[in-house]
C-alpha positions as CSV (number, residue, x, y, z in Angstrom):
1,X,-13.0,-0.4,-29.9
2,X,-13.2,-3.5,-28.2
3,X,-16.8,-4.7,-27.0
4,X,-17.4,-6.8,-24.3
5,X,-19.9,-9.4,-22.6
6,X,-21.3,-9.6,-19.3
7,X,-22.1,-11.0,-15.8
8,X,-21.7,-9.6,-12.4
9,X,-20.8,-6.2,-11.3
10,X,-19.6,-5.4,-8.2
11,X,-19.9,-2.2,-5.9
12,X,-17.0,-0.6,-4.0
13,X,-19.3,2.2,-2.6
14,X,-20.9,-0.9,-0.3
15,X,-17.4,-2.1,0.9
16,X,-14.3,-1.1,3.1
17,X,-12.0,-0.9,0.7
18,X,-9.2,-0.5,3.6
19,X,-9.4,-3.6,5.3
20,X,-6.4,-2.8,7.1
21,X,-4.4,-5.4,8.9
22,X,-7.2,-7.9,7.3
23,X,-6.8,-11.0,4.8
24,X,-6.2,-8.5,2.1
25,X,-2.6,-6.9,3.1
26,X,-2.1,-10.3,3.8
27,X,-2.8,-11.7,0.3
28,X,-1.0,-9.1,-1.0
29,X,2.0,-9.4,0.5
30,X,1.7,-13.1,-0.5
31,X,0.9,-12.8,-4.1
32,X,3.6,-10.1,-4.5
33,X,5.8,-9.0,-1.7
34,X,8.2,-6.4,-2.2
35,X,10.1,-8.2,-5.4
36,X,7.0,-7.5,-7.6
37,X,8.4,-8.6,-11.0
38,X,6.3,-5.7,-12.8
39,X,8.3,-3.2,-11.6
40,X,11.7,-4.3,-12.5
41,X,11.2,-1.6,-15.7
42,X,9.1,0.7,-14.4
43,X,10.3,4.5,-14.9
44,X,13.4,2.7,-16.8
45,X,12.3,5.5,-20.1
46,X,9.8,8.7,-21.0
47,X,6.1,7.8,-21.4
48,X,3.7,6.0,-19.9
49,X,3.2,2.7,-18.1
50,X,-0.3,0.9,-17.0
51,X,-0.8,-2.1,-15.2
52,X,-4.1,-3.6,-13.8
53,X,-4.7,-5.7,-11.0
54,X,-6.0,-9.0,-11.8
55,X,-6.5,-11.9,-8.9
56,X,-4.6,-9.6,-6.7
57,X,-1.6,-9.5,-9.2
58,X,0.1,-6.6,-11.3
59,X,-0.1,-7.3,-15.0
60,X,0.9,-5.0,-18.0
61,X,-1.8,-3.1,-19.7
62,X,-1.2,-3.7,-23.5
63,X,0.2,-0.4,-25.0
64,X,-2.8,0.0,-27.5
65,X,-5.3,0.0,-24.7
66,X,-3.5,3.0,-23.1
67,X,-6.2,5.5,-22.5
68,X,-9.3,3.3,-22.2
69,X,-10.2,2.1,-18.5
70,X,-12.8,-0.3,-17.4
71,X,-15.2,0.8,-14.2
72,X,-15.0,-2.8,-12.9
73,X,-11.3,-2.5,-12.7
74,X,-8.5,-0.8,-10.9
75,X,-5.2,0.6,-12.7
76,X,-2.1,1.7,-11.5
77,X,-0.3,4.4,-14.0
78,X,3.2,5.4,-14.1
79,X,4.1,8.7,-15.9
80,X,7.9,9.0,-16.5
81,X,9.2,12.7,-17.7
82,X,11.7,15.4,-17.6
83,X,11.0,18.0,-15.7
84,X,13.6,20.3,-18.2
85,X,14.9,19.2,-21.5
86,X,18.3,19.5,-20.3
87,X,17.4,17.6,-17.1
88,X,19.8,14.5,-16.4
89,X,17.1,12.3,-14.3
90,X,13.7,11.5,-14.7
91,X,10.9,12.9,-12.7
92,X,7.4,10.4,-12.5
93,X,4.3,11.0,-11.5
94,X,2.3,8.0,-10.0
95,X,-1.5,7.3,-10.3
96,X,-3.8,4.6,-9.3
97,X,-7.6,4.7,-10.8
98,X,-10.0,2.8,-9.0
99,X,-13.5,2.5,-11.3
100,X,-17.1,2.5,-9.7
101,X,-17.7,-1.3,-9.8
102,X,-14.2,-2.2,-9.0
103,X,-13.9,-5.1,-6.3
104,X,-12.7,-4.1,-2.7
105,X,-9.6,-6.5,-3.5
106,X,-8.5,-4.9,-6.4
107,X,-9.0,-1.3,-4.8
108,X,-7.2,-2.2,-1.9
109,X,-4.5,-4.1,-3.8
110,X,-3.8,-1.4,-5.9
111,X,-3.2,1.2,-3.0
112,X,-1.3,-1.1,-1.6
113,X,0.8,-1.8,-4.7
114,X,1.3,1.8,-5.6
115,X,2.8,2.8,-2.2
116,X,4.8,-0.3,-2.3
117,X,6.2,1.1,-5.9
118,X,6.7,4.5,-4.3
119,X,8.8,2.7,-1.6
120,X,11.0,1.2,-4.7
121,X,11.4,4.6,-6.4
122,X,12.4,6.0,-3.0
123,X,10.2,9.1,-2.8
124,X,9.4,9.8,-6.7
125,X,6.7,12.7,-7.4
126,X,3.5,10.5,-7.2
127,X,0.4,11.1,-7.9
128,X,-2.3,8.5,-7.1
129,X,-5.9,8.8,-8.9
130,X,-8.6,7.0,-7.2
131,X,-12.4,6.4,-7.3
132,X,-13.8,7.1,-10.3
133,X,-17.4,7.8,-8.7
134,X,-19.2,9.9,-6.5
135,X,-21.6,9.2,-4.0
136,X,-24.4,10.2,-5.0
137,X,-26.2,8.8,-8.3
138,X,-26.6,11.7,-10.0
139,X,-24.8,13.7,-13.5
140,X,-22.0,13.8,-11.1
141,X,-21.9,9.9,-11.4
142,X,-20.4,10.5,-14.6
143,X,-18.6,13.5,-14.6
144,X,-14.3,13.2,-14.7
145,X,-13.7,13.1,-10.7
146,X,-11.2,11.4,-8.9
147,X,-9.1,10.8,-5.6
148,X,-6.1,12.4,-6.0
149,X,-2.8,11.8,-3.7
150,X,0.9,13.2,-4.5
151,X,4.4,12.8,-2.7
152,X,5.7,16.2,-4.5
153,X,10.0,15.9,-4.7
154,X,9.5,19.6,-5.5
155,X,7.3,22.6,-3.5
156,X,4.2,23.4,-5.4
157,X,4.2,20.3,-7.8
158,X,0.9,20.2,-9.8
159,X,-0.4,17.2,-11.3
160,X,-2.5,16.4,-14.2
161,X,-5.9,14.1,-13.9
162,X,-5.4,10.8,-15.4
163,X,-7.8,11.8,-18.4
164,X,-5.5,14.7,-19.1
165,X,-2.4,12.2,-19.8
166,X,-4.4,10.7,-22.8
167,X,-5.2,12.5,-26.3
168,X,-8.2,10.6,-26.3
169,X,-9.8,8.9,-22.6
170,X,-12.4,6.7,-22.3
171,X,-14.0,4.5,-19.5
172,X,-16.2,1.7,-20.5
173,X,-17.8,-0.6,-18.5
174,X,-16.9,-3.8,-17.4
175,X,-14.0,-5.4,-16.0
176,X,-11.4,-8.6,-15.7
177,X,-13.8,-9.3,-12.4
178,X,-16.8,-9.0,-13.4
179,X,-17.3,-11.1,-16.2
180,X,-16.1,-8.8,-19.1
181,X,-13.5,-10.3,-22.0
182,X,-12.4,-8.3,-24.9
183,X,-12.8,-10.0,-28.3
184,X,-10.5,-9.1,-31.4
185,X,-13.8,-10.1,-33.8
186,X,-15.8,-6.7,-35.3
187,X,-18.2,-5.7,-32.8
188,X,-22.0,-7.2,-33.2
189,X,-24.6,-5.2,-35.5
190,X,-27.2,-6.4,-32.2
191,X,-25.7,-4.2,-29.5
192,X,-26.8,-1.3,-26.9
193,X,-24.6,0.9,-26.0
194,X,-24.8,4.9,-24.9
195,X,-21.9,7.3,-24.6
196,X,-21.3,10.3,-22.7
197,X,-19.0,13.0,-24.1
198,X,-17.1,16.1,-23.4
199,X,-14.1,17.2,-23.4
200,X,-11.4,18.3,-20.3
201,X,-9.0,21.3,-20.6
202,X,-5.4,20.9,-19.9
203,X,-3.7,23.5,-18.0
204,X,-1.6,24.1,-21.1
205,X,-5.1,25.0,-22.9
206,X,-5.3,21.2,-25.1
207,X,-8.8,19.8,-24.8
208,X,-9.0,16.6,-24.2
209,X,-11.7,13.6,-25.2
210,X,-13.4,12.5,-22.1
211,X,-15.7,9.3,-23.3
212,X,-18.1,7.3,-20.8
213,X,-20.1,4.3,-21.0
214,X,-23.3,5.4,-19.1
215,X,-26.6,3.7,-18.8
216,X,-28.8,3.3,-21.7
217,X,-31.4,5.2,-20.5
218,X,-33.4,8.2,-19.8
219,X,-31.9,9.1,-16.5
220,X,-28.5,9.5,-17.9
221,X,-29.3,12.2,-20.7
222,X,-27.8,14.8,-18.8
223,X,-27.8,19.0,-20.2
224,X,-24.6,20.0,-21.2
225,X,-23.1,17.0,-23.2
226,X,-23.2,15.5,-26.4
227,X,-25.0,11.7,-26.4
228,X,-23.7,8.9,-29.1
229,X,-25.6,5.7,-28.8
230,X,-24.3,2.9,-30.6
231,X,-26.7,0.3,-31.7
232,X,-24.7,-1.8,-34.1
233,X,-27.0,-1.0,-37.6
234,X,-26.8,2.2,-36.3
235,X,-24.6,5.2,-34.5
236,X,-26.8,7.9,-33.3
237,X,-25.1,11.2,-32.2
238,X,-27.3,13.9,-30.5
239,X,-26.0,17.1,-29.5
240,X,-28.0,18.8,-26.6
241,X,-28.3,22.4,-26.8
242,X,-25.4,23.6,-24.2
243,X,-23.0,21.4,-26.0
244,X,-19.8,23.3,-27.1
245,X,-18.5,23.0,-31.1
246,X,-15.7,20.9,-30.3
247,X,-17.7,18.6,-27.9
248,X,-19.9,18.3,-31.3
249,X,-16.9,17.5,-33.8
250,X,-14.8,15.9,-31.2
251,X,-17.6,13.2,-30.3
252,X,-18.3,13.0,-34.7
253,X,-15.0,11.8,-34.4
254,X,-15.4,9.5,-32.1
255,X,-18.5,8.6,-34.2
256,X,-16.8,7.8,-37.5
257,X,-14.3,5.2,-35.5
258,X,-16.5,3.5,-34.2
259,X,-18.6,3.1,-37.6
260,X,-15.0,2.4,-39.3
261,X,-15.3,-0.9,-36.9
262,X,-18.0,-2.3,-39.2
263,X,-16.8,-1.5,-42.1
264,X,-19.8,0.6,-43.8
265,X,-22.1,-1.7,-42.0
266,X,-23.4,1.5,-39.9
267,X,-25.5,4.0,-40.7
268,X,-24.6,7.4,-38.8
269,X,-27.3,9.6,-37.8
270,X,-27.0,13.3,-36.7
271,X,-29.6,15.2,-34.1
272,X,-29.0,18.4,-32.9
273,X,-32.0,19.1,-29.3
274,X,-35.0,21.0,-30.3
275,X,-33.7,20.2,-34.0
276,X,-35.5,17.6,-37.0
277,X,-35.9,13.9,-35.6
278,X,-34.4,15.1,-32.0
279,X,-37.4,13.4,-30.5
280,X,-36.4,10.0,-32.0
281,X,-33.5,9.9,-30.0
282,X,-35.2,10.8,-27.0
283,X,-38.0,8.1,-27.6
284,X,-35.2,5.5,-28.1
285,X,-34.1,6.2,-24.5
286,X,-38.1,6.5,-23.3
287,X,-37.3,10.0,-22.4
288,X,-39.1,13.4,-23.0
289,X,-36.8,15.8,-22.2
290,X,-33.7,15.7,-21.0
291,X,-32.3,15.9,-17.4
292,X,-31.3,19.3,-15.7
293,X,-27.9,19.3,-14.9
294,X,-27.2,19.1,-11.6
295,X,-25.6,22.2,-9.6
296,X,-23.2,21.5,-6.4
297,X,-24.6,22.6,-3.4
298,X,-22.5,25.1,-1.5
299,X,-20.2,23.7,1.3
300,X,-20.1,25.1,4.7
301,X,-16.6,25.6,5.2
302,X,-15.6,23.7,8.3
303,X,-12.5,23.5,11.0
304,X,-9.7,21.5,9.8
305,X,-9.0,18.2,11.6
306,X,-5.6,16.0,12.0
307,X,-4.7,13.2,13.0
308,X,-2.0,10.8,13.2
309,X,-1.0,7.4,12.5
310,X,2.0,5.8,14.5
311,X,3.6,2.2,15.1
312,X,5.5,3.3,17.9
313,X,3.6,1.3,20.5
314,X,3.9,-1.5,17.8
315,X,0.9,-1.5,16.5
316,X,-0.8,0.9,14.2
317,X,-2.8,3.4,15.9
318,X,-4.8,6.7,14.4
319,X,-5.6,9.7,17.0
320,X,-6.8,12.6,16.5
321,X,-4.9,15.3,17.3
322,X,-4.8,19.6,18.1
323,X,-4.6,21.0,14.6
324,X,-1.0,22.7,14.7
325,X,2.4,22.8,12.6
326,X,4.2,22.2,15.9
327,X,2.6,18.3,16.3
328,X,4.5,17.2,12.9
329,X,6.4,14.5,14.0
330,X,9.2,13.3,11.7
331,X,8.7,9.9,13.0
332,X,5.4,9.6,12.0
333,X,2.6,9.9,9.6
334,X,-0.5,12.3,9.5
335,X,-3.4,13.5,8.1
336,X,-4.8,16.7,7.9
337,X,-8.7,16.3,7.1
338,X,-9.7,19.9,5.0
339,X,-12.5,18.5,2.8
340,X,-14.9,20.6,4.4
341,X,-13.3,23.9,2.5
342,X,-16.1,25.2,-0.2
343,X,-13.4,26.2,-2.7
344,X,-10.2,23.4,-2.9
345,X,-11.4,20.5,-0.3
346,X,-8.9,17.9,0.1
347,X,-7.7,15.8,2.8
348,X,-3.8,15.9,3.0
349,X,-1.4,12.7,4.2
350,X,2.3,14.0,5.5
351,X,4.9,11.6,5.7
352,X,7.5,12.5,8.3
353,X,11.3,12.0,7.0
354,X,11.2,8.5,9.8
355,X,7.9,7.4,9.1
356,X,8.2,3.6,8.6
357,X,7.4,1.4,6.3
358,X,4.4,0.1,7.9
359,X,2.6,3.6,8.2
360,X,4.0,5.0,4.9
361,X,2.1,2.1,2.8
362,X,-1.2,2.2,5.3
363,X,-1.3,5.7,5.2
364,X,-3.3,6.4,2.0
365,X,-5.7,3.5,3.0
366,X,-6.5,5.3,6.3
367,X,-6.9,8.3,4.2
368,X,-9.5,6.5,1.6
369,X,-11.1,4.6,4.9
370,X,-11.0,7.6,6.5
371,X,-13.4,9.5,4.2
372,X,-15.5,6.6,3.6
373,X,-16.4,6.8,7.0
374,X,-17.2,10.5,6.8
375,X,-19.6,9.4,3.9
376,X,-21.5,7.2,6.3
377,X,-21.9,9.8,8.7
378,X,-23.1,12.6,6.3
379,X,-23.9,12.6,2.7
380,X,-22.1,16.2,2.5
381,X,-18.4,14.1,2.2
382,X,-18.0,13.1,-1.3
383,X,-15.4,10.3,-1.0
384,X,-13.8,11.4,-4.4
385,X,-12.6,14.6,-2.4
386,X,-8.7,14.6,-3.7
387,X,-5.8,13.2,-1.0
388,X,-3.0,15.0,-1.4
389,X,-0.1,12.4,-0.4
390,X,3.7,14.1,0.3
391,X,7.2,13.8,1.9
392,X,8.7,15.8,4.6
393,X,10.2,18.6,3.3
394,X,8.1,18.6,-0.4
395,X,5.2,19.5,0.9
396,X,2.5,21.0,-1.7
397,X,2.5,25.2,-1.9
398,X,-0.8,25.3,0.2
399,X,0.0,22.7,2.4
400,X,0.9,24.8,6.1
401,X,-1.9,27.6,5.1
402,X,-4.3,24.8,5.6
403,X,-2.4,23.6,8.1
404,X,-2.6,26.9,10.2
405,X,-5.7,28.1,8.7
406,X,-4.8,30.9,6.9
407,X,-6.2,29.6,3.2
């Protein structure tokens, strides 16, 4: 695995990453437009496709980076299937991931870009993945969460999280922003690094390897995981108690790679909690015990809210409106605000069959503005609360109970 060198980090949490009808739409349009050269091939064949914004540009991930994301960065993913074997066109599903220290530039210009590629597929099932962090800075910090936005071309269309489209997923940190640059070289003997991991279930019942760069230090030694800190001479692997088997042999796994870098140069040690030398670990960290994980406080369920966002006056305006099937205007765009529901919160963007161009590419930047400001005004609205983003007509299974209240 590629190691990496530092400088500045950056925080979205502290920024608008909207900025609507600012500089940033402005740059770009101008570094891009709608002829964006990366996506003369995109969705041409099956698999996956990854590009990251760099300087306000799409560029190709390289194929043997596929599944490892940096926080300081944002990506946009394309997944390209069949939805039968004997299906005669591709279906896609469309992501963009948005890490913790990503700039406001690069969130905004991937939002941007990934509408604009939904405009150039003409309505394909997309899914956009955001926002890799929570708000607060907690064991949540680090847990798999994410923004989540689809234009369904078929009722009911479930997508997978971005971690789930990779064997193995991991999100380091660092960035192209923020002073990061991957080296070929074997990683030093000299270095520092801790990793959180566990592992996501796919709906299909495959567990996935979920690994995180966290903090080297006592604050991040969360109950529940399995720990690997890597410090070059040598790879230490503790296993806490509430650790499941497979966490324990997947992240060995994960172990033996990394010592595979340096060639025998790195001596692997094993500590189970409450186990021989457990403390060791603990001490290298400068922690006693370990932190408790963290349990969700309950949600009031709330009213549902919508609002919508129009052009018709000729310039872009966002109103609240009565919460009712009936306002659905084909001409326009809304946004039904149900992130106050204890059990599936979400905040859901419509597209009407006319919408224009203009609201159909703002629209999930209102939506991602639109619950950063809710964070501001209570620290009950996470702003990685899932946007569920769909067409006229393809609207997800759930979509009019909420709508009407009835779910």
């Amino acid at each position: 695995m590629a190691h990496l060198t530092k400088l500045t980090q950056y925080n979205i949490e502290d920024s608008n990453i909207a900025l609507l009808g600012s500089d940033l739409e402005k740059n770009v349009r101008e570094h891009g437009g709608d002829k964006e050269a990366a996506w003369e091939h995109a969705g041409t064949s099956l698999g996956l496709q990854i590009w990251r914004i760099e300087q306000f540009h799409v560029v190709e991930w390289p194929a043997d980076r596929y599944g490892c994301f940096y926080d300081g960065d944002s990506y946009i993913v394309l997944h390209t299937y069949k939805r039968t074997p004997d299906a005669t066109s591709y279906s896609y599903n469309l992501h963009f991931w948005l890490g913790q220290q990503t700039t406001q530039d690069e969130a905004g210009t991937a939002a941007y870009k990934t509408v604009e590629l939904d405009d150039r597929k003409s309505g394909i099932n997309t899914a956009f993945k955001g926002s890799s962090h929570q708000v607060k800075a907690d064991d949540a910090k680090y847990r798999s969460s994410w923004d989540a936005c689809s234009i369904p071309r078929s009722p009911g269309l479930r997508v997978f999280p971005i971690p789930l489209l990779f064997p193995q997923f991991y999100c380091l940190r660092g960035g192209i922003a923020t002073g990061f640059h991957h080296v070929t070289e074997p990683p030093p003997l000299d270095m520092r690094k801790l990793y959180r991991v566990n592992l996501s279930r796919h709906s299909a019942g495959r567990l996935n390897l979920v690994v995180r760069e966290v903090p080297a230090e006592a604050s991040s030694l969360i109950e529940g995981d399995v720990y690997v800190l890597d410090l070059g001479t040598k790879i230490l692997q503790f296993n806490t108690k509430q650790s499941a088997g497979q966490e324990r042999f997947k992240s060995a796994e994960f172990v033996r790679s990394l010592a595979n870098e340096r060639k025998g140069e790195s001596e692997v040690v094993v500590y189970d909690e409450g186990g021989p030398g457990a403390s060791l670990f603990l001490t290298e960290l400068g922690a006693e015990v370990l932190v408790p994980a963290s349990v969700e406080e309950a949600t009031e369920s709330g009213q549902a809210a919508l609002y919508r966002l129009s052009d018709a006056t000729g310039s872009i305006s966002f109103t609240s409106v009565a919460v009712s099937k009936d306002l659905l205007s084909t001409n326009d765009a809304f946004l039904l605000d149900n992130s106050q529901d204890p059990v599936r919160p979400a905040v859901y963007v419509w597209l009407g069959r006319y919408a224009s161009l203009n609201e159909r590419r703002l629209s999930l930047q209102y939506a991602q503005n639109y619950l950063y400001s809710k964070k501001r005004e209570t620290s009950k609205v996470r702003v990685t609360i899932p946007i569920i983003k769909q067409e006229e007509g393809f609207e997800v299974a759930d979509f009019f109970d909420k709508l009407s209240g009835e779910a």
